[in-house]
MIDOTOR-74422 format. One record per residue (C-alpha): x, y, z; residue number from 1; chain. Coordinates in Angstrom, 3 decimals. Layout:
BEGIN
{{X; Y; Z}; NUM; "A"}
...
//
This chain:
BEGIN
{{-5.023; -19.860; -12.408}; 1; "A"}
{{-2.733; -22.518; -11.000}; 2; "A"}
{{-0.120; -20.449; -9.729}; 3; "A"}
{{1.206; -19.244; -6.444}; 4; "A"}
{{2.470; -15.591; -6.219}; 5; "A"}
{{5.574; -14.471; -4.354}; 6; "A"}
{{5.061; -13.893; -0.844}; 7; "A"}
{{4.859; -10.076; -0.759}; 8; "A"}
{{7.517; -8.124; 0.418}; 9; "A"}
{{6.808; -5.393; 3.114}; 10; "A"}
{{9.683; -3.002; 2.276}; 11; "A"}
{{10.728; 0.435; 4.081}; 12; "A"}
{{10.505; 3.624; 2.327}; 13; "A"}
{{13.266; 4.412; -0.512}; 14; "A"}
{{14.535; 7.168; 1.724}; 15; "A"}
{{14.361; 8.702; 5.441}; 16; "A"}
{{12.142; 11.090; 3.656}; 17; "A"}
{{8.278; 11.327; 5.272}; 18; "A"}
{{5.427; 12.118; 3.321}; 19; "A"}
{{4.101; 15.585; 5.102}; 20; "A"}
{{1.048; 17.547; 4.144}; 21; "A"}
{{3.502; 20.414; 3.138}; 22; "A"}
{{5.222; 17.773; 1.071}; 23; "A"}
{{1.435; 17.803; -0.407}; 24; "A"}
{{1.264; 21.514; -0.806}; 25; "A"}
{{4.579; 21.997; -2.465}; 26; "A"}
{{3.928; 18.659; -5.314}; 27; "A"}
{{0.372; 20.394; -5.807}; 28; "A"}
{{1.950; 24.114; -6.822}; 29; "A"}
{{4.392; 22.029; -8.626}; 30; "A"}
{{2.030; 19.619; -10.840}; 31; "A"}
{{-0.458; 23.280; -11.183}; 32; "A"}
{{2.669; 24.575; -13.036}; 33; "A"}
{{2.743; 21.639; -15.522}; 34; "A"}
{{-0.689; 20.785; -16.378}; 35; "A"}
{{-4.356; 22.198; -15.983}; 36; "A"}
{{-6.230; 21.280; -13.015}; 37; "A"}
{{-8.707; 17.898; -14.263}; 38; "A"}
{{-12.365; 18.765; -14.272}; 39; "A"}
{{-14.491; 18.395; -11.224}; 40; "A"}
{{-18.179; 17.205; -12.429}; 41; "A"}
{{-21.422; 16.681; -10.266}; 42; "A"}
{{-23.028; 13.206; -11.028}; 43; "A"}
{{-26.937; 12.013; -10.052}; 44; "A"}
{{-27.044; 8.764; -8.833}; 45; "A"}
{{-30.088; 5.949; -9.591}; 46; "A"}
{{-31.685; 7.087; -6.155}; 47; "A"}
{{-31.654; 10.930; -6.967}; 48; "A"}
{{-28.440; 11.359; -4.324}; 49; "A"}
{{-24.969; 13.453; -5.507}; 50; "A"}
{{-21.403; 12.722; -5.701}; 51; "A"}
{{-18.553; 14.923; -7.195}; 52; "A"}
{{-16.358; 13.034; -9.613}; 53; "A"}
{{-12.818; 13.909; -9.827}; 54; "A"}
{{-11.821; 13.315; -13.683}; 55; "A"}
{{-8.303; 11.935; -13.342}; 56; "A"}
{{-8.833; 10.044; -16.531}; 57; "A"}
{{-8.841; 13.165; -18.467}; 58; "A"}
{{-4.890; 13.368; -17.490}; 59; "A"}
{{-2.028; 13.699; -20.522}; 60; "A"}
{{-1.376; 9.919; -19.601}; 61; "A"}
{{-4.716; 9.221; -19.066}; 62; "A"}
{{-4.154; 8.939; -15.180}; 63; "A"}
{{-3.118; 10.607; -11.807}; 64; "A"}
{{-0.240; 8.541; -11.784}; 65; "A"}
{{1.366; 11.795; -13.725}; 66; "A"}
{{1.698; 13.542; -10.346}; 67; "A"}
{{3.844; 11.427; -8.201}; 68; "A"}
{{5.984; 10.693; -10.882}; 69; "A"}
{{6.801; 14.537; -11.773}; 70; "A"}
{{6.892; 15.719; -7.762}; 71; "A"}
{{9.413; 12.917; -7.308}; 72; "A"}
{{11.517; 12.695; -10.760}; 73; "A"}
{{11.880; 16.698; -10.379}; 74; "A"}
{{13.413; 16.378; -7.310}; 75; "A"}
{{16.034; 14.132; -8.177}; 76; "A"}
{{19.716; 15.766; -8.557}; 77; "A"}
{{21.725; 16.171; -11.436}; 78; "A"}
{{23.716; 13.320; -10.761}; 79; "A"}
{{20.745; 10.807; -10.103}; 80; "A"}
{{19.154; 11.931; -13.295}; 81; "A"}
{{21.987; 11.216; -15.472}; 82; "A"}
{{21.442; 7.353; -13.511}; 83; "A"}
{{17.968; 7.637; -14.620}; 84; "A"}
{{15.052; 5.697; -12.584}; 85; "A"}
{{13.586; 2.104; -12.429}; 86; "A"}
{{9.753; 2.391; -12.082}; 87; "A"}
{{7.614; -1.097; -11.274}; 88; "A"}
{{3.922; -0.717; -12.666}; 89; "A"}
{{1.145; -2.667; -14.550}; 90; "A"}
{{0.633; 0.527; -17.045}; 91; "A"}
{{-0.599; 3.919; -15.363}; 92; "A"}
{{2.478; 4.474; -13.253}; 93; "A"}
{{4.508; 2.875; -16.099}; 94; "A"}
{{2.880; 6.060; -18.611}; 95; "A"}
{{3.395; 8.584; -16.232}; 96; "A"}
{{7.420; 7.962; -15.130}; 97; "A"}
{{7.855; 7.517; -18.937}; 98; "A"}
{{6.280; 11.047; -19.640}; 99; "A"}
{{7.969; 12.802; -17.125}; 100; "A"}
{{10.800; 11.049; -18.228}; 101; "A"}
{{11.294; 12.109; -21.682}; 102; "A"}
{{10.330; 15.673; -20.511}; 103; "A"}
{{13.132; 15.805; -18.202}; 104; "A"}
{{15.666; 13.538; -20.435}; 105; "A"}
{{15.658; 10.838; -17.929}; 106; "A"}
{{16.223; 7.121; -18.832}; 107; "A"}
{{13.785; 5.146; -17.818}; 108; "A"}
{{12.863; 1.540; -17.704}; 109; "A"}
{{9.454; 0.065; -16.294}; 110; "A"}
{{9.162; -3.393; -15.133}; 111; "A"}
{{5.613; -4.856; -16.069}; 112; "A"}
{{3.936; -7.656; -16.083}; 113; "A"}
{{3.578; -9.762; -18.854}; 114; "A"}
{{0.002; -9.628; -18.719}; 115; "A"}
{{-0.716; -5.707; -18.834}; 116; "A"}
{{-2.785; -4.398; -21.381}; 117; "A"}
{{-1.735; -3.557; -24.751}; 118; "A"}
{{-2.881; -0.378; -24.946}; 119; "A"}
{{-0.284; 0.502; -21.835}; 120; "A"}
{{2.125; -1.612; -22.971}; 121; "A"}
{{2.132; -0.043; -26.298}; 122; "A"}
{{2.139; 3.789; -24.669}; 123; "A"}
{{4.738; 3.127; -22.448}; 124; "A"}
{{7.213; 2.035; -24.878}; 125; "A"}
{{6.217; 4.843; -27.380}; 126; "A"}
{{6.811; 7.493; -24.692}; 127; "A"}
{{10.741; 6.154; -25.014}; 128; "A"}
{{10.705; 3.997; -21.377}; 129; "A"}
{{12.301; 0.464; -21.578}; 130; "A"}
{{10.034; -2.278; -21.062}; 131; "A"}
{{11.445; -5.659; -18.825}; 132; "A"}
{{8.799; -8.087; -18.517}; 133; "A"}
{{7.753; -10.362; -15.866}; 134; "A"}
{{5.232; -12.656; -14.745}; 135; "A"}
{{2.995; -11.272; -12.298}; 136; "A"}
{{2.048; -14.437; -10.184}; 137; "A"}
{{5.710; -15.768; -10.217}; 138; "A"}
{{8.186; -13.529; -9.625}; 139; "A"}
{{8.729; -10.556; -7.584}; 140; "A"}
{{8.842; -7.334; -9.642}; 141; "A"}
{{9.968; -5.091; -6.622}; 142; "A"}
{{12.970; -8.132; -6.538}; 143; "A"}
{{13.493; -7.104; -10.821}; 144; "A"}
{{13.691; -3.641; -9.487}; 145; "A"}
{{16.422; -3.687; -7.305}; 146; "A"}
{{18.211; -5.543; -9.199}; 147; "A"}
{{17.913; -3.367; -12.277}; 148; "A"}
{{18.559; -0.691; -9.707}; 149; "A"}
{{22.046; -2.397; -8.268}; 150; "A"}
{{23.242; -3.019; -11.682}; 151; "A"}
{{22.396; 0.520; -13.220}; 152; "A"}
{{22.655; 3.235; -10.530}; 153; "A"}
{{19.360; 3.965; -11.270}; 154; "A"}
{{16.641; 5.423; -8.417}; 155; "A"}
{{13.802; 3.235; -7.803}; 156; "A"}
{{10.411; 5.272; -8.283}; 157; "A"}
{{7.948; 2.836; -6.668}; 158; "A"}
{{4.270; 3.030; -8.138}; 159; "A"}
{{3.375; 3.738; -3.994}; 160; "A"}
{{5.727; 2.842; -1.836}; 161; "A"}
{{7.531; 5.688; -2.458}; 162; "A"}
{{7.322; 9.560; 0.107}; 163; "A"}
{{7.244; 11.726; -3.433}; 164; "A"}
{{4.867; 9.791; -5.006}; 165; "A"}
{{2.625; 9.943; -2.129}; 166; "A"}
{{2.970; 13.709; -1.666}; 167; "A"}
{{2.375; 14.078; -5.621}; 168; "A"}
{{-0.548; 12.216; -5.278}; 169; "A"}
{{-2.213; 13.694; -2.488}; 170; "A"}
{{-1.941; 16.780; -5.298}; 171; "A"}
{{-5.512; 15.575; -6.042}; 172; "A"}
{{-6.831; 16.498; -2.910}; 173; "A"}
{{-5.956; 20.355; -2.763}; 174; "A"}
{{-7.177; 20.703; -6.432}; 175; "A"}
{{-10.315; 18.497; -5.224}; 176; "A"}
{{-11.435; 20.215; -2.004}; 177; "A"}
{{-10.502; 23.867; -4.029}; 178; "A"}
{{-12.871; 23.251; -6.633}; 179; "A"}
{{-15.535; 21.452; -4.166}; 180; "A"}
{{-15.560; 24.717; -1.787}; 181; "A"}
{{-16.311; 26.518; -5.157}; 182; "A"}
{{-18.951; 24.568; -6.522}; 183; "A"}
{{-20.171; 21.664; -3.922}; 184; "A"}
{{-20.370; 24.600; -0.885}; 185; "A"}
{{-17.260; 23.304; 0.926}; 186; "A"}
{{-14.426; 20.770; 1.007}; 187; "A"}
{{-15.169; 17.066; 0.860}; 188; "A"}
{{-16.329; 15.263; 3.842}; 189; "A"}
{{-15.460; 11.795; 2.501}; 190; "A"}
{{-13.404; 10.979; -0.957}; 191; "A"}
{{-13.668; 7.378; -2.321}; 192; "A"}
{{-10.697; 6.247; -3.994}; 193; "A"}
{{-9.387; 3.415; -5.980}; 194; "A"}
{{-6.759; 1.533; -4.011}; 195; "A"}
{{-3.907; -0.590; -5.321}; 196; "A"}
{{-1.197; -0.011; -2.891}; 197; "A"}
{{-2.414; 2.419; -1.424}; 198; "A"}
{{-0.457; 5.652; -2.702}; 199; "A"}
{{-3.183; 7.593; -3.753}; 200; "A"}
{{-5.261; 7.007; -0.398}; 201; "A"}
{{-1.895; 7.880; 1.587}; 202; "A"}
{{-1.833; 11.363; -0.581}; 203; "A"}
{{-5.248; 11.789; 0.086}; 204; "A"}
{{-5.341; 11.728; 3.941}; 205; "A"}
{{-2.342; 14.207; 4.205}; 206; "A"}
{{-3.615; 16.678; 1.894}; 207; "A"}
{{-7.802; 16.334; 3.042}; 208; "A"}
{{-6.826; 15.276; 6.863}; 209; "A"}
{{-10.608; 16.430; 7.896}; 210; "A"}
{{-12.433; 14.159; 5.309}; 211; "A"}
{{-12.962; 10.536; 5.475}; 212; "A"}
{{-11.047; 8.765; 2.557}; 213; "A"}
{{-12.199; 5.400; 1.892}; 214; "A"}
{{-10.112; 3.179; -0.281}; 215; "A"}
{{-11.583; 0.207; -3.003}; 216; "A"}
{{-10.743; -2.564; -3.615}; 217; "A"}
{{-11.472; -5.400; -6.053}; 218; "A"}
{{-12.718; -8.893; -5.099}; 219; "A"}
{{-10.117; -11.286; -4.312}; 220; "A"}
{{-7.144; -8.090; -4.589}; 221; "A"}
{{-8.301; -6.589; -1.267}; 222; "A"}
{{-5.337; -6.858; 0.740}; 223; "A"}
{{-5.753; -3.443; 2.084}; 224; "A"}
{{-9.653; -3.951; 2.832}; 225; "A"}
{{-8.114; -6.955; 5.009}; 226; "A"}
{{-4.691; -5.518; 6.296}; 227; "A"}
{{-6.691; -2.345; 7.578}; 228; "A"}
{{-9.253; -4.249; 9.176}; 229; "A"}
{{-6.310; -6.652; 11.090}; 230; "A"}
{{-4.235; -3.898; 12.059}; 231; "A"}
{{-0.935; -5.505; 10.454}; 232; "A"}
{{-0.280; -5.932; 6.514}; 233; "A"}
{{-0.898; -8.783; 4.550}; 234; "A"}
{{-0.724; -10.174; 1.435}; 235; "A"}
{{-3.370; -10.717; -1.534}; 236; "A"}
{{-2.612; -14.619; -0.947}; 237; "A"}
{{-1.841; -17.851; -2.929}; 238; "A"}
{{-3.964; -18.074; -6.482}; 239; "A"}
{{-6.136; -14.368; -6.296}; 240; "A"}
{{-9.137; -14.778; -9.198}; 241; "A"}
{{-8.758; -12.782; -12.402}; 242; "A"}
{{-9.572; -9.122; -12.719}; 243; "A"}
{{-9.892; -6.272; -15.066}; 244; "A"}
{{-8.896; -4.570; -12.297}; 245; "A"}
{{-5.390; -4.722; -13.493}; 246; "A"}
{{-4.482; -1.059; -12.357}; 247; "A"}
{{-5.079; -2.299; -8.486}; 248; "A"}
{{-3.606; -5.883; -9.195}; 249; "A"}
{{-0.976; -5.209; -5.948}; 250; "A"}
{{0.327; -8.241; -3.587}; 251; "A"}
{{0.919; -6.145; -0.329}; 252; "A"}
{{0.885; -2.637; 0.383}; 253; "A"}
{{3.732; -1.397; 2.059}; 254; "A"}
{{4.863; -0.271; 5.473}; 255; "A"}
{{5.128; 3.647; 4.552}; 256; "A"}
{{1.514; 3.652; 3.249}; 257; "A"}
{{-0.512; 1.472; 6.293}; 258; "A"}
{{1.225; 4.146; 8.522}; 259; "A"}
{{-0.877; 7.074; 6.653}; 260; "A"}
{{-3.884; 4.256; 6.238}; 261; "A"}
{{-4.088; 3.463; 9.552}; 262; "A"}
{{-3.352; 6.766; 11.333}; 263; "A"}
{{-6.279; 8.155; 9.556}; 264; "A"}
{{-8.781; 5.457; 10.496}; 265; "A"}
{{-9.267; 4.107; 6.993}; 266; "A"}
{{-11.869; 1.215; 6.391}; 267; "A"}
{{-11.855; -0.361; 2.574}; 268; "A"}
{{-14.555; -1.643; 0.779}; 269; "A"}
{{-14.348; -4.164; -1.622}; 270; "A"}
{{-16.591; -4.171; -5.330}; 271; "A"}
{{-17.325; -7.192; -7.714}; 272; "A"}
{{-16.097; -7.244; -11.523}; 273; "A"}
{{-20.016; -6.602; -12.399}; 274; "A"}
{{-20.318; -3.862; -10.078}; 275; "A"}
{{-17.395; -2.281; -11.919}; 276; "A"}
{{-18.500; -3.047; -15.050}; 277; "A"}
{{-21.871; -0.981; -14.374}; 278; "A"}
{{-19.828; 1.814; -13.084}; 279; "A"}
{{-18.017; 2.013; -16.421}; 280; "A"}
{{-20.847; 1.703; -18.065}; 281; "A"}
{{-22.675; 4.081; -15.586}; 282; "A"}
{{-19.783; 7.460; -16.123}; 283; "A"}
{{-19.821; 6.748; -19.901}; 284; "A"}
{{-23.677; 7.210; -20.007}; 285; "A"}
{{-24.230; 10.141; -17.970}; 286; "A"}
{{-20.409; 12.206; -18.172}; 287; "A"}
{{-19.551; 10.587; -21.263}; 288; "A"}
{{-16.655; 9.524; -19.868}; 289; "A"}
{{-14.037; 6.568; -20.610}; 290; "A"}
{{-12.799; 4.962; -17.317}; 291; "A"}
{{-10.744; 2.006; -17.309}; 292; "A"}
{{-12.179; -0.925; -14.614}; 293; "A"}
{{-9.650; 0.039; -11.926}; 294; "A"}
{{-10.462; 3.288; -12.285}; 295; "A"}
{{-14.089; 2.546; -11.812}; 296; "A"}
{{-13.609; 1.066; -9.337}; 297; "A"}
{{-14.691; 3.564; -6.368}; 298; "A"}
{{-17.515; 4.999; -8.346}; 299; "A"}
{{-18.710; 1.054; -8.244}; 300; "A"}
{{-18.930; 1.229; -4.660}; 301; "A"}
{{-20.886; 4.029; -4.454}; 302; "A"}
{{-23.297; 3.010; -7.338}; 303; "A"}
{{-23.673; -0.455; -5.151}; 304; "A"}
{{-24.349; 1.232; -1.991}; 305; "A"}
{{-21.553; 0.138; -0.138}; 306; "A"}
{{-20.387; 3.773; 0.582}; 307; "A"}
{{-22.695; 6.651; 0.883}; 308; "A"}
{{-23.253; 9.872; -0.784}; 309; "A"}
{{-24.014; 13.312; 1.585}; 310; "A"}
{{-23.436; 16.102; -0.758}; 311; "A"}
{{-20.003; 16.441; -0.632}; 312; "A"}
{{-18.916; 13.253; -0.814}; 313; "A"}
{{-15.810; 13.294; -4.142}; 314; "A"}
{{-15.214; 10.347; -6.163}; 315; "A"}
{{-11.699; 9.715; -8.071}; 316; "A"}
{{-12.287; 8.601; -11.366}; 317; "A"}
{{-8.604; 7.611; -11.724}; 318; "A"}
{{-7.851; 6.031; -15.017}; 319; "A"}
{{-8.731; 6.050; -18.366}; 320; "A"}
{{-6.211; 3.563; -20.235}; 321; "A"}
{{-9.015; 0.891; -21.239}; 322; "A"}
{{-9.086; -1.493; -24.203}; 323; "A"}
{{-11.127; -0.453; -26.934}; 324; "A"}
{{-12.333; -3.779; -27.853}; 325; "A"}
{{-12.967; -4.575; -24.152}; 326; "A"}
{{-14.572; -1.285; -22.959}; 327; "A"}
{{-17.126; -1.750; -26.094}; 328; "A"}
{{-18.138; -4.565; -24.683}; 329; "A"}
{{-19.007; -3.289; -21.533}; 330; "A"}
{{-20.858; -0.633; -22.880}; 331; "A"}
{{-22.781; -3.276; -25.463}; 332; "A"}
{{-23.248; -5.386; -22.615}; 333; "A"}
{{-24.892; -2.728; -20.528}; 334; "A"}
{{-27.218; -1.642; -23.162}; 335; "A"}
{{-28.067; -5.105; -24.178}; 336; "A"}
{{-29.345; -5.419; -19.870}; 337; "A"}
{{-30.861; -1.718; -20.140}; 338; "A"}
{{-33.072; -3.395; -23.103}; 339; "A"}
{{-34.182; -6.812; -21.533}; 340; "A"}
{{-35.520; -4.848; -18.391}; 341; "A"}
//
C-alpha cells in the first residue's frame, strides 16, 4: 500500500460518564421505543452443530450502529443540539448519527475516509449529514474531529470510544438473551461479535456479564486480538493489508473500551478475507440474508472453527451495507467453488 498510518491515538472518554449495565438497560427501553426488535434466527452449521444469529443487518440503516447513536444523540441538551455533533466513521456509524440526526433536527457532519464504499457514502449524504473526507492511512480522523469540534461547538459522537454509544450498543444484548431464553432455552453462554474498536463488544459484556463475548477481527486489523492478548493497547501498525473489512478498518481501540475488554476476560480471534467471504456467502444461502464482509465477520469464525458452537452460543450479524456489484461476486464466486467440488 506504501503508506504509513498515524500512530493511533489512545484518547479518554468524551465525558466522566461510565458505561454501566443500567446505562444498558435504560438505551435498550429507549431504542425498543423507536424501532422493532431485529429477528433472532437459528442457523445449522456444515457439521450439523447450532448457532443463533442476531440479524442486525435487517436495521433501518442497515446496522446496529443505529443504537448508540440514538441512546447518545437523545441525551444531548437543548443547547448541545442546536451545536449539533461531529461523528468519525467509515459508513455504518456514519448512517446511523445521520438518521438519528435528521429525526431529531440535529446537524451533523461525518468524517470518512476517502476510501469508504459508495453505497455508504452515498446514504450518508442522502440522510442530510455533511461529508469531510480524509485519507485513512495518512491522517488522523479523530485529529479532523476535534478540530471540526473546536471550530463548531459541536459534540463529538465517537463510532466507540464514546460511554452512550457503548451503553446503546450493549442494547443488543438484552434483546439477544430475551429472545434466546424464549426460543434457544436460556440466555447466551458465549456471543461472537464483530470488533472494530471495540464498542459493540464493550456493550455486550455489560449488558450479558455471564456469557463469554468473543470479539473478531480481520487479518492484519487485529489490534484488539493483539492488545487483549498483551494486556496494554496497541496499534494496527505501519502498512496493514487491504480488506473488505472496511466496517472494522480501526487503528487502536481506545482506553474506555480495553477497560470493559479486559475486565471481562475477552480473547479475539482473528478470520481471513476467504473465510469471510464464505460466511457471506454461507448466511445468504441458508437465511437469505445480505451481510456486508465486516459484518460477516464473526459468523466466519465460527464457520472456520476457530470459535465453537454449544447450543446457545449467538452470533451478531452486524451489517448489511455491501456493494451490489461486489457482494454478487461473492455469491458467483461461491457457487462457481460449490460446482467444481
Amino acid at each position: 500500500m506504501g503508506m504509513t498510518n498515524p500512530s493511533p491515538q489512545f484518547a479518554a472518554a468524551p465525558s466522566a460518564h461510565a458505561p454501566t449495565r443500567d446505562g444498558v438497560l435504560r438505551a435498550a427501553a429507549k431504542v425498543s421505543a423507536l424501532v422493532p426488535h431485529t429477528p433472532l434466527f437459528s442457523l445449522e452449521l456444515p457439521d450439523g452443530g447450532l448457532v443463533w444469529c442476531k440479524a442486525e443487518c435487517l436495521q433501518p440503516v442497515g446496522a446496529f450502529k443505529i443504537r448508540g447513536a440514538w441512546h447518545r444523540m437523545t441525551d444531548l441538551t437543548d443547547e448541545e443540539r442546536a451545536r449539533g455533533v461531529v461523528a468519525v466513521s467509515s459508513g455504518n456509524h456514519a448512517q446511523g448519527v445521520a438518521w438519528v440526526a435528521r429525526r431529531l433536527g440535529i446537524a451533523a457532519t461525518i468524517v470518512m475516509p476517502s476510501d469508504a464504499p459508495q453505497v455508504k457514502l452515498s446514504e450518508t449524504r442522502r440522510l442530510g449529514a455533511e461529508v469531510v473526507l480524509y485519507e485513512r492511512l495518512t491522517q488522523s480522523r479523530d485529529a479532523i474531529a476535534a478540530q471540526l469540534c473546536a471550530e463548531r461547538g459541536a459534540v463529538l459522537v465517537h463510532a466507540y470510544g464514546d460511554p452512550w454509544v457503548i451503553e446503546g450498543q450493549g442494547s443488543t444484548g438484552i434483546e439477544l438473551a430475551s429472545q434466546m431464553e424464549c426460543f434457544a432455552g436460556g440466555p447466551p453462554t458465549r456471543i461472537v461479535a464483530p470488533c472494530g474498536g471495540g464498542g459493540l463488544v464493550s456493550g455486550l459484556a455489560l449488558a450479558c456479564p455471564d456469557a463469554k463475548i468473543v470479539p473478531v477481527e480481520p487479518e492484519g486489523w487485529d489490534d484488539v486480538t493483539r492488545s487483549l492478548a498483551g494486556g496494554a493497547i496497541v496499534g494496527v501498525g505501519a502498512n496493514p493489508p487491504r480488506t473488505a473489512c472496511d466496517a472494522l478498518q480501526t487503528m487502536a481501540t481506545y482506553p474506555i473500551n480495553f477497560a470493559v475488554m479486559t475486565s471481562h476476560g475477552m480473547q479475539g480471534v482473528v478470520v481471513s478475507e476467504a473465510e469471510v467471504r464464505a460466511a457471506q456467502a454461507y448466511a445468504f444461502s441458508k437465511l437469505r440474508l445480505v451481510v456486508e464482509p465486516g459484518g460477516a465477520a464473526a459468523l466466519a469464525a465460527v464457520l472456520a472453527g476457530k470459535v465453537p458452537a454449544d447450543g446457545r452460543t449467538a452470533v451478531i450479524l452486524s451489517g448489511g451495507n455491501v456493494d451490489p456489484a461486489a457482494f454478487a461476486k461473492v455469491i458467483a464466486d461461491s457457487q462457481s467453488v460449490a460446482i467444481d467440488n
